[in-house]
GUFILO-71284 format. One record per residue: x, z, y of N, C-alpha, C, O, CB in turn. Coordinates in Angstrom, 1 decimal. Atoms other than C-alpha are relative to their C-alpha. Glycine has a CB too. Example, Ala and Ser with C-alpha at 12.3 -4.5 7.8 and 13.67 -1.06 7.14 Angstrom:
BEGIN
      nu      nw      nv     cau     caw     cav      cu      cw      cv      ou      ow      ov     cbu     cbw     cbv
     0.9     0.0    -1.2    12.3     7.8    -4.5     0.9     0.0     1.2     1.9     0.7     1.2    -1.0     1.2     0.0
    -0.9     0.0    -1.1    13.7     7.1    -1.1    -0.8     0.8     1.1    -0.3     0.9     2.2     0.4    -1.4     0.5
This chain:
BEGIN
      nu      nw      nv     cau     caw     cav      cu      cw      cv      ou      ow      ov     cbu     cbw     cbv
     0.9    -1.1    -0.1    33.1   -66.9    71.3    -1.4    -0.4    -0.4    -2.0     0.2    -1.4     0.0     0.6     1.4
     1.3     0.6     0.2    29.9   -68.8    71.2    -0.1    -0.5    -1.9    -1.1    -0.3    -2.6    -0.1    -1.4     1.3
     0.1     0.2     0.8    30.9   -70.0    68.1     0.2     1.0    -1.4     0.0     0.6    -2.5     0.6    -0.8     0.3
     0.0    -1.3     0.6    31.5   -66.3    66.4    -1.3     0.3    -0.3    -1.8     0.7    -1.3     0.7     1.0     0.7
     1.8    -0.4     0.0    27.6   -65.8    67.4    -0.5    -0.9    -0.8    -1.2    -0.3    -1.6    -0.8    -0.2     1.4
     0.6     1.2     0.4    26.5   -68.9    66.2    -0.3     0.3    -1.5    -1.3     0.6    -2.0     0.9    -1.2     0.2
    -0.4    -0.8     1.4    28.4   -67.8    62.6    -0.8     1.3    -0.5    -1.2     1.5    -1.7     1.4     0.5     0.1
     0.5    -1.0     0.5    26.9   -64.5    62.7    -1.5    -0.1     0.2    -2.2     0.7    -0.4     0.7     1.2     0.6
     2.0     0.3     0.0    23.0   -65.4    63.4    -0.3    -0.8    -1.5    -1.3    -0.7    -2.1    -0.8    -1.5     1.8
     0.3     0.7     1.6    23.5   -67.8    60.0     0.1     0.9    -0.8    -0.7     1.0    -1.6     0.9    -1.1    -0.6
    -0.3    -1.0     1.1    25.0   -64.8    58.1    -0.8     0.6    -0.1    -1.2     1.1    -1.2     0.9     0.8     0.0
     1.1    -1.0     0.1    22.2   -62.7    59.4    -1.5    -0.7    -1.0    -2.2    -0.2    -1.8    -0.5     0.6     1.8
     1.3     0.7     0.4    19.4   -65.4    58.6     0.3    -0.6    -2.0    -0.6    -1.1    -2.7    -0.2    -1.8     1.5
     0.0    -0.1     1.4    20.6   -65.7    54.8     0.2     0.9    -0.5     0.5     0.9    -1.7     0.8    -0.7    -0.6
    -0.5    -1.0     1.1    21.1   -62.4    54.1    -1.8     0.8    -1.0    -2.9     1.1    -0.5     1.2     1.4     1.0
     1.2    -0.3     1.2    18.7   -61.1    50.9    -0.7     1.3     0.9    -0.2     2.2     1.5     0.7     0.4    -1.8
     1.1    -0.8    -1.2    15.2   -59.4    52.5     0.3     1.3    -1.8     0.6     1.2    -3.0    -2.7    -1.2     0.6
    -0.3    -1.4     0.5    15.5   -55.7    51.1    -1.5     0.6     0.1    -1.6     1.5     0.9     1.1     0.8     1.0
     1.7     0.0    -0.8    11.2   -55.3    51.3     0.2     0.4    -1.8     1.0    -0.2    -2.5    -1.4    -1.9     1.0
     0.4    -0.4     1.0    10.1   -53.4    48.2    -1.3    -1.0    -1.4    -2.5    -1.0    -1.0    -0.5     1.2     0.7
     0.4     1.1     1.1     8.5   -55.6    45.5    -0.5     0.8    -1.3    -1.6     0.3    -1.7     1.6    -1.0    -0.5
     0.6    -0.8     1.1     7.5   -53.6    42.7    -1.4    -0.2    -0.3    -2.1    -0.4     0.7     0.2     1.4     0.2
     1.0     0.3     0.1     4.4   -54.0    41.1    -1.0     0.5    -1.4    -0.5     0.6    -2.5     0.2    -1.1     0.2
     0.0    -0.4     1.4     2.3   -52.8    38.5    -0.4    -1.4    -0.8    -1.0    -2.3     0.0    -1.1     1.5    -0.3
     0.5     1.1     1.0     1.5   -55.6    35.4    -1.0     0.0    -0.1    -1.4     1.0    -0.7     0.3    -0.2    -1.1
     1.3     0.0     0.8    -1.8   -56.4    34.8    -0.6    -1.0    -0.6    -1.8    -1.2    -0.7    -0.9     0.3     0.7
     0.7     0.7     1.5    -2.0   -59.0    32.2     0.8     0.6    -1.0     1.7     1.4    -1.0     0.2    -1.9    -0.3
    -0.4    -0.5     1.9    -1.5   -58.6    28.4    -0.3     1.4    -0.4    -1.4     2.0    -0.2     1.8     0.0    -0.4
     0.0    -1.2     0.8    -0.7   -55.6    26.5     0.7     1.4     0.7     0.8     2.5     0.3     0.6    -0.3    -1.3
    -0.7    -0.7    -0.4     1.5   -54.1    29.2    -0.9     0.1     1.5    -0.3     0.4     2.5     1.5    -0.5    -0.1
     0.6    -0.7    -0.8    -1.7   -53.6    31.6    -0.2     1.2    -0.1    -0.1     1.9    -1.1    -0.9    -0.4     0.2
     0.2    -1.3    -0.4    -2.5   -50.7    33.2    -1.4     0.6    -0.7    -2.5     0.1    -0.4     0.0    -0.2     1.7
     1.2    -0.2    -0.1    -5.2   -48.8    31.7    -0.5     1.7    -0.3     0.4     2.3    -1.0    -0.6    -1.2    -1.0
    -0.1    -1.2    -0.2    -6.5   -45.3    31.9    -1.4     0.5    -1.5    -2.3    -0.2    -1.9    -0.2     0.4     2.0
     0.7    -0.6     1.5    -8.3   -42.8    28.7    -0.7     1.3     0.7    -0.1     2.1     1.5     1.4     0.4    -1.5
     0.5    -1.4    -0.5   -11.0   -39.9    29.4     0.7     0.9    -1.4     0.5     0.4    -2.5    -2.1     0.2     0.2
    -0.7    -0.9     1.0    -9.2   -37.5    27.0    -0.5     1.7    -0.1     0.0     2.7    -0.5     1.6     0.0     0.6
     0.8    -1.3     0.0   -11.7   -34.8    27.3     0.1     0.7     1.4    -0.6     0.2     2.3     0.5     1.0    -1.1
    -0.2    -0.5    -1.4   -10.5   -32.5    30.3     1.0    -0.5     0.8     1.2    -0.2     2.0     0.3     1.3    -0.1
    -0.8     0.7    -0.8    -7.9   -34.8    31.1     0.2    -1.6    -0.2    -0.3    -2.1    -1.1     1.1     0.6     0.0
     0.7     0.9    -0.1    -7.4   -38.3    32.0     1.6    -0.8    -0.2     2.5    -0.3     0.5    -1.2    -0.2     1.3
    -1.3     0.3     0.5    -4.2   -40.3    30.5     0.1    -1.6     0.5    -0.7    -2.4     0.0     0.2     0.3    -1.7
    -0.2     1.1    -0.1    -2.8   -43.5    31.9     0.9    -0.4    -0.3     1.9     0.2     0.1    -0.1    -0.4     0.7
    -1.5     0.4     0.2    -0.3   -45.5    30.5     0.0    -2.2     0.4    -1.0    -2.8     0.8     0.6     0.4    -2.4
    -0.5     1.4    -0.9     1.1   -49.4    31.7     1.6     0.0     0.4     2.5     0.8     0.4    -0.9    -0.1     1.5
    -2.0     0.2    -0.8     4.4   -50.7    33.3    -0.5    -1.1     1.0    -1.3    -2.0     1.1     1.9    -0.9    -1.4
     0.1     0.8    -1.3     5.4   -51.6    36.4     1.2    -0.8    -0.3     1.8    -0.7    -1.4     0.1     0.9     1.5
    -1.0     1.3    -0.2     8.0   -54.6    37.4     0.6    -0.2     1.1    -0.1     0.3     2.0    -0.5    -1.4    -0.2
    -0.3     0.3    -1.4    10.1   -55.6    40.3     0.6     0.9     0.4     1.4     0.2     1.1    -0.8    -0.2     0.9
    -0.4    -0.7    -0.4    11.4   -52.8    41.3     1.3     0.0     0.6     2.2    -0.6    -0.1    -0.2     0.7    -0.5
    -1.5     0.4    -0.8    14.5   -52.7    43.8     0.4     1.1     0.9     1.3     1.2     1.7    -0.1    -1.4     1.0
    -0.6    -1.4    -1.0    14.5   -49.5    45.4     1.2     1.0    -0.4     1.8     0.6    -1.4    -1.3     1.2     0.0
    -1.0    -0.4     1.2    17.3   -46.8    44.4    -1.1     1.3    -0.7    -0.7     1.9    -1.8     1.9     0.8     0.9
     1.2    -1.2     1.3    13.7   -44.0    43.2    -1.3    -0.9     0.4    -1.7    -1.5     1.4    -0.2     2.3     0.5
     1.6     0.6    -0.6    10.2   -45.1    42.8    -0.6     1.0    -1.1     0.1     1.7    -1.8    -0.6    -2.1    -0.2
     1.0    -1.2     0.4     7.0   -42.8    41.4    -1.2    -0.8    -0.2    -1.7    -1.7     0.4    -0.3     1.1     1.2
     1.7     0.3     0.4     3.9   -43.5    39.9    -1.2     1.4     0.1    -1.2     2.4    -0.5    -0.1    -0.5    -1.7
     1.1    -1.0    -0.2     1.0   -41.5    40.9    -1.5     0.1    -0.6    -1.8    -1.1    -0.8    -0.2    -0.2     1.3
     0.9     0.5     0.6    -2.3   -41.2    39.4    -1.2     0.8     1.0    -0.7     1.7     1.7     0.0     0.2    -1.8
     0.9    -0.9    -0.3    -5.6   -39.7    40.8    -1.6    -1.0    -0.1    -1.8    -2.2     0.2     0.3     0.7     1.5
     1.5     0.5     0.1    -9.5   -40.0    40.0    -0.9     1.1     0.5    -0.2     2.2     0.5    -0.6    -0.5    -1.7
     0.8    -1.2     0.0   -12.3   -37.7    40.9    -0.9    -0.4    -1.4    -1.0    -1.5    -2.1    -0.9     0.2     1.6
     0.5    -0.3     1.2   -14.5   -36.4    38.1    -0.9     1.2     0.4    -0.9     2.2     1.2     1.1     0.3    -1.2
     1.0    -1.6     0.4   -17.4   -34.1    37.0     0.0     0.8    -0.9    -0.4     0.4    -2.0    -1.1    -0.1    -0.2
    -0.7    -0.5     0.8   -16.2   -31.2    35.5    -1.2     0.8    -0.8    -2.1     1.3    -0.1     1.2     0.7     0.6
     0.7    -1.3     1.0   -18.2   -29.0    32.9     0.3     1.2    -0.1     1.4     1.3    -0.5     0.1    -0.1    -1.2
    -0.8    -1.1    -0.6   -17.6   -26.0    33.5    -1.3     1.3    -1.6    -2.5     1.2    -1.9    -0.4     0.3     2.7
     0.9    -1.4     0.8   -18.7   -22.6    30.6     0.2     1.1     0.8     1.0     0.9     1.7     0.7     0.4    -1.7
     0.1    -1.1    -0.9   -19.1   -19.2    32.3     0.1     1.2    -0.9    -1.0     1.6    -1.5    -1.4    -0.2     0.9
     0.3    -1.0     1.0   -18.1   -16.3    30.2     0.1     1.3     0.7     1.0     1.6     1.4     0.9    -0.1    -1.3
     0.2    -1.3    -0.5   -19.5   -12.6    31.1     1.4     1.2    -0.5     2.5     0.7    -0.9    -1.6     0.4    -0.5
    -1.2    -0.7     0.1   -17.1    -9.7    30.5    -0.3     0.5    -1.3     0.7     1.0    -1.9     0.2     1.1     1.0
    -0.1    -0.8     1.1   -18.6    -8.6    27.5     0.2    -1.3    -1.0    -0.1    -1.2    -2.2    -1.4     1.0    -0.2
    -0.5     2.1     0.9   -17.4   -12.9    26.1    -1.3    -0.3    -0.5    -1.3    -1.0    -1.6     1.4    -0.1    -1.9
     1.4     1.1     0.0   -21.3   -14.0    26.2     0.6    -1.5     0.2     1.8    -1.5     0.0    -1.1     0.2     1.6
    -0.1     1.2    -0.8   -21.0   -17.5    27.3    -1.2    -1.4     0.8    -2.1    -2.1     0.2     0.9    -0.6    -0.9
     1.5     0.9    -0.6   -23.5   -19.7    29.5     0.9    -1.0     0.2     2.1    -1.0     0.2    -1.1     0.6     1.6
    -0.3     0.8    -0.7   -23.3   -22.8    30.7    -0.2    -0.1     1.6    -1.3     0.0     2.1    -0.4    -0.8    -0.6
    -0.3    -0.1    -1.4   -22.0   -22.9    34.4    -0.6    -0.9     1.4    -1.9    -0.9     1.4     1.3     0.0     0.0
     0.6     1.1    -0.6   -22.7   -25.7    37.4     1.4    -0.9    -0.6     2.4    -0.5    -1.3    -0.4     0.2     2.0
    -0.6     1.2     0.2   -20.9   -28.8    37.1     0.4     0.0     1.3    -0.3     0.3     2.3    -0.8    -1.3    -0.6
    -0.7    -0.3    -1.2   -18.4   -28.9    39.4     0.5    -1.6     0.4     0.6    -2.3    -0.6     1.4     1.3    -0.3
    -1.0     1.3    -0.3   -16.6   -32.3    41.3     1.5     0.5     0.1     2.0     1.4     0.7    -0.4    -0.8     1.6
    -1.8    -0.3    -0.3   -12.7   -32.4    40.9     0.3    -1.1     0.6    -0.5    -2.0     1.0     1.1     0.3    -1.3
    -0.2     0.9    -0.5   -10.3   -34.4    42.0     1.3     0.1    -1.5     1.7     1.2    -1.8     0.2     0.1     1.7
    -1.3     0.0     1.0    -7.2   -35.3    38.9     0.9    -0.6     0.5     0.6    -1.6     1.1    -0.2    -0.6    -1.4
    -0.9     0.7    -0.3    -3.8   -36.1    39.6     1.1     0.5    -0.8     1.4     1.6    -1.2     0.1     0.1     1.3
    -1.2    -0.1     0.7    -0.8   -37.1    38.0     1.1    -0.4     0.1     1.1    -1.6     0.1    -0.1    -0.2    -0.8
    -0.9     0.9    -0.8     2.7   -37.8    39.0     0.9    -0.4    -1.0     0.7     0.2    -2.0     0.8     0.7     1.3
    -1.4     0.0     0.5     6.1   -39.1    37.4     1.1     0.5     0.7     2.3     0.5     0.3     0.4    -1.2    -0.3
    -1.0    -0.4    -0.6     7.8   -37.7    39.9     1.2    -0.6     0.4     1.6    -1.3    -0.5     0.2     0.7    -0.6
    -0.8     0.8    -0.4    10.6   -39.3    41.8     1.1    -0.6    -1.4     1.3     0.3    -2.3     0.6     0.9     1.3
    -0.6     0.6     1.0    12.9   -41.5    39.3     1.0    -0.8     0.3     0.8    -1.5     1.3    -0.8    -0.6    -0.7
    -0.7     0.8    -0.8    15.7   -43.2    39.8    -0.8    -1.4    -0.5    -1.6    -1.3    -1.4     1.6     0.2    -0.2
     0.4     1.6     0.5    14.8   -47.4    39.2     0.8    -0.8    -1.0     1.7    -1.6    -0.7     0.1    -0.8     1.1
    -0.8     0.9     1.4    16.0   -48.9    35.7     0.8    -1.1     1.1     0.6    -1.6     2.2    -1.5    -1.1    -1.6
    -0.5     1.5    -0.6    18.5   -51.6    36.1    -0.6    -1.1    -0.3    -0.2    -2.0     0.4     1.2    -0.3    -0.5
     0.4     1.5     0.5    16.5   -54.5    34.5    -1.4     0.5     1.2    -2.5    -0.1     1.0    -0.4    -0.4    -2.3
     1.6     0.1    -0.7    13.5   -53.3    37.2    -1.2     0.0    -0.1    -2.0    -0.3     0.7    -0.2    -0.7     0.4
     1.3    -0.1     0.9    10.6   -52.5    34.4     0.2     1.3    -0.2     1.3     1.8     0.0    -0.2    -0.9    -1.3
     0.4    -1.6     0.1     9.3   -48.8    33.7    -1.3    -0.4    -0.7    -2.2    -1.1    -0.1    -0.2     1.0     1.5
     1.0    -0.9     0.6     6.8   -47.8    31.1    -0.5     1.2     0.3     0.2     2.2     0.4     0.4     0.3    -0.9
     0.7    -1.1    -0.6     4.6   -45.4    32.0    -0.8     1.1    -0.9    -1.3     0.6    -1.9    -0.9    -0.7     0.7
     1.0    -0.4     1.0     2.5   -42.8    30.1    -0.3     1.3     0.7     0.4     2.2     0.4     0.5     0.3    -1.6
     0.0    -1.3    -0.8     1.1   -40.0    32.6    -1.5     0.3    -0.1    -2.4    -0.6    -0.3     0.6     0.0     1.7
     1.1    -0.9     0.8    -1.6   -37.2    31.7    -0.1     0.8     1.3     0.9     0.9     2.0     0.6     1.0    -1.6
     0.3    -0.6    -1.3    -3.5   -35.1    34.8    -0.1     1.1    -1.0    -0.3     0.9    -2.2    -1.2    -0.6     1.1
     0.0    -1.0     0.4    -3.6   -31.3    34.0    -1.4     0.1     0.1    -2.1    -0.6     0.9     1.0     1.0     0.5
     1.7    -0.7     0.1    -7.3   -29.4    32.9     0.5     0.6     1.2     1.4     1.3     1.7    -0.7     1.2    -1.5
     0.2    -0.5    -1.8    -8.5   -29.1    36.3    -0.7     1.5    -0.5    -1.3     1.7    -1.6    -1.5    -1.4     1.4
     0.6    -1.2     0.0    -9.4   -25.6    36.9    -1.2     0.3     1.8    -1.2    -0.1     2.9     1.4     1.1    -0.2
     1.4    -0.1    -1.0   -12.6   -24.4    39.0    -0.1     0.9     0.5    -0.2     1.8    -0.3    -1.2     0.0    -0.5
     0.3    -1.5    -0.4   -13.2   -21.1    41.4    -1.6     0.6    -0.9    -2.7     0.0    -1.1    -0.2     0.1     2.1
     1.1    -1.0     0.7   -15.4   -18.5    39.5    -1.3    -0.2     0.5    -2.3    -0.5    -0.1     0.3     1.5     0.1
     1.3     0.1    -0.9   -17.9   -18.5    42.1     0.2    -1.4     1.3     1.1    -1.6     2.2    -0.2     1.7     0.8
     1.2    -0.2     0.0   -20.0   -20.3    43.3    -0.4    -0.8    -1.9    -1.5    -1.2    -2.3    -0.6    -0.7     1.8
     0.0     1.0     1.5   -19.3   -22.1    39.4    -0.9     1.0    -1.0    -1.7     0.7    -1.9     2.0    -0.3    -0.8
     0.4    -1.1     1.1   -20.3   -18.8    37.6    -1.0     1.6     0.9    -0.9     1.9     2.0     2.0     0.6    -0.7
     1.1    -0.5    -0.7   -23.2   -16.2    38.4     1.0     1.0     0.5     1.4     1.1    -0.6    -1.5     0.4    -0.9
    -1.1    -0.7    -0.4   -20.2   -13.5    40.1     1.4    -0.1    -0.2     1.8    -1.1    -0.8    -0.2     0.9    -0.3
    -1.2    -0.3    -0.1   -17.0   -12.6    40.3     0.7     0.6    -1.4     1.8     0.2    -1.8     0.2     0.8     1.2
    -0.3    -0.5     1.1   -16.5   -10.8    37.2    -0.1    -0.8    -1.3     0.6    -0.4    -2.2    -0.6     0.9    -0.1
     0.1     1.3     0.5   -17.4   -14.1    35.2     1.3    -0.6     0.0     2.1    -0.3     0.9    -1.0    -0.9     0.8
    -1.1     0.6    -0.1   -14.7   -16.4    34.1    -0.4    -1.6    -0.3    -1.2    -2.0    -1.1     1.2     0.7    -1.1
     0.5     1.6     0.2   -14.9   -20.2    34.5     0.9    -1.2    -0.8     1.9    -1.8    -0.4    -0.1    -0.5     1.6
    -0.9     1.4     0.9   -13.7   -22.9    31.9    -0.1    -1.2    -0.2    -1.2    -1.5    -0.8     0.1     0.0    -1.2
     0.4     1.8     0.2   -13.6   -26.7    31.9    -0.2    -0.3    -1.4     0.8     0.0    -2.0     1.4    -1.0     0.6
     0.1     0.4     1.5   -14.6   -27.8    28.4    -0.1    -1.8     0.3     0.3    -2.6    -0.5    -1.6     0.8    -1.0
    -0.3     1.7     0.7   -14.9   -31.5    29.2    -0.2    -0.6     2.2    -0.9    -0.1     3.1    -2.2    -1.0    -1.7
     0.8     0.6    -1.2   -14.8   -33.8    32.6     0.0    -1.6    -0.6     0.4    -2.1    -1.7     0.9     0.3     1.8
     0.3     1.5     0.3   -16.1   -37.5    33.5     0.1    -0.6     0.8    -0.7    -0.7     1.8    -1.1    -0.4    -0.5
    -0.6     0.6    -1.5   -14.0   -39.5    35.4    -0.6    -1.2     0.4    -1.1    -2.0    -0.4     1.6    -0.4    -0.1
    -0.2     1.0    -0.2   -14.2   -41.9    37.4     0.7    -0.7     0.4     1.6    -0.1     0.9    -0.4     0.0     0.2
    -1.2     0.7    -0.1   -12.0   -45.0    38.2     1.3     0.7     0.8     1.3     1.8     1.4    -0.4    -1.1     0.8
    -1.4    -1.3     0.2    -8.4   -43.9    38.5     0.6    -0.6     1.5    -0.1    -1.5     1.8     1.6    -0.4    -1.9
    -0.9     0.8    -1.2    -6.2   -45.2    41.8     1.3     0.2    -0.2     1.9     1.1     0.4    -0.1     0.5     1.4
    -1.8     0.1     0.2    -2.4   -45.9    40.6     0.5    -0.1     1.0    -0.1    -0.8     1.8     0.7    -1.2    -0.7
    -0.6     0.8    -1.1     0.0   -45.9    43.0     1.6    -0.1     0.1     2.5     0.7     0.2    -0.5     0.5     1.2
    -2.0     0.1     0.0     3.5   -47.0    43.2     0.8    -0.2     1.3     0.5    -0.9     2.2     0.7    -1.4    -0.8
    -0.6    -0.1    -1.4     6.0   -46.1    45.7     1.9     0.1    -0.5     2.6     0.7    -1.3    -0.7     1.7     0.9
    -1.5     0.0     0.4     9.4   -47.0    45.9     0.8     0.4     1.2     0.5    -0.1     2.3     0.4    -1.4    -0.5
    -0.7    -0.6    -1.3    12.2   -45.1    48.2    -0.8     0.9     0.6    -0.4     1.6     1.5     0.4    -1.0     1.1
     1.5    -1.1    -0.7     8.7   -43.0    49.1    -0.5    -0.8     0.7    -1.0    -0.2     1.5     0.2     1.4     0.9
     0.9     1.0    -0.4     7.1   -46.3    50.4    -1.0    -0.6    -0.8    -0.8    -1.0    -1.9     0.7    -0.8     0.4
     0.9     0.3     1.0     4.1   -47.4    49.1     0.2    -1.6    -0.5     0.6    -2.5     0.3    -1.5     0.3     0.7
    -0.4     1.5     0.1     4.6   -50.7    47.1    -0.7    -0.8    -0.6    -0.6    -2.0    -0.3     1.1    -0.3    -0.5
     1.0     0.3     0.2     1.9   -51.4    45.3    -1.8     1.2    -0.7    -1.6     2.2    -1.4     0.7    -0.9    -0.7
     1.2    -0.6     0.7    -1.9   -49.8    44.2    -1.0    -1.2    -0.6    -1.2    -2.3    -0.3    -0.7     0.9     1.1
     0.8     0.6     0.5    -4.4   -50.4    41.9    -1.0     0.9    -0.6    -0.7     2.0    -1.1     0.7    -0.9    -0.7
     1.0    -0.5     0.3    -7.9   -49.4    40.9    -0.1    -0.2    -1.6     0.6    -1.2    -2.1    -1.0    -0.5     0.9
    -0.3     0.1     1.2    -8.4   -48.9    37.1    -1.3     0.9    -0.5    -1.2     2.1    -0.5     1.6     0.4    -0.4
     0.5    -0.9     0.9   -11.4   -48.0    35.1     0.0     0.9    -1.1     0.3     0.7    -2.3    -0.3    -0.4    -0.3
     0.2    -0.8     1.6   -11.9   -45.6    32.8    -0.2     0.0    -1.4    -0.3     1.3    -1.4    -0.7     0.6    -0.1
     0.5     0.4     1.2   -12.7   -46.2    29.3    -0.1     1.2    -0.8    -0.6     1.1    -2.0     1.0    -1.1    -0.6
């Protein structure tokens, strides 16, 4: 009996750790790096490691949005400058077999409430350009976080 236990505390103490590993790359040409793309903000890179059976890449920056203000009769002023927040997902995925993913994810033209952006309610409010700042990647594998990373803008 003692010797069944013995057996099974070694089997347990070699068996392979199951801990999420994934990571994004950040040397070479397969770093991470993010684009202002006018109203939206585009990151592409690859992650590595991965061992989960789904993982996700997430993106978000805040920004200052530009906002035009057009009256009903299609005048147009310039509006306030608004703060957003941009975000962009891949959405749950299953995990390649070789454990690498390319990436290439785009945040939608943030949109703004009319007011207090535009002089009333009858005003319509349009983003023509924002200006982000640094991006926060984040990778999650199984829906656990597994790694993040901060990423300038360019």
């Amino acid at each position: 009996m003692a010797l069944a236990g013995a057996f099974a505390l070694v089997a347990l103490a070699v068996a392979p750790a199951y801990a999420q590993s994934g990571h994004f790359v950040t040397g070479g040409g397969n770093a991470a790096e993010c684009v202002d793309i006018g109203t939206q903000l585009r990151c592409t890179g690859k992650v590595a490691g991965l061992g989960g059976t789904t993982f996700e890449i997430t993106v978000q920056a805040q920004g200052v949005a530009s906002v035009e203000c057009t009256n009903p009769a299609g005048n147009v002023a310039p509006g306030q400058d608004t703060t957003i927040t941009a975000t962009a997902s891949s959405g749950p995925l299953p995990t390649p077999r070789n454990g690498q993913f390319v990436f290439n994810l785009a945040t939608e033209t943030p949109t703004v409430p009319t007011v207090p952006t535009c002089p009333n309610p009858q005003w319509t409010a349009t983003v023509v350009d924002v200006t982000f700042g640094d991006a926060t990647l984040s990778l999650f594998e199984d829906g656990a976080l597994s790694d993040q990373i901060v990423v300038p803008v360019g």
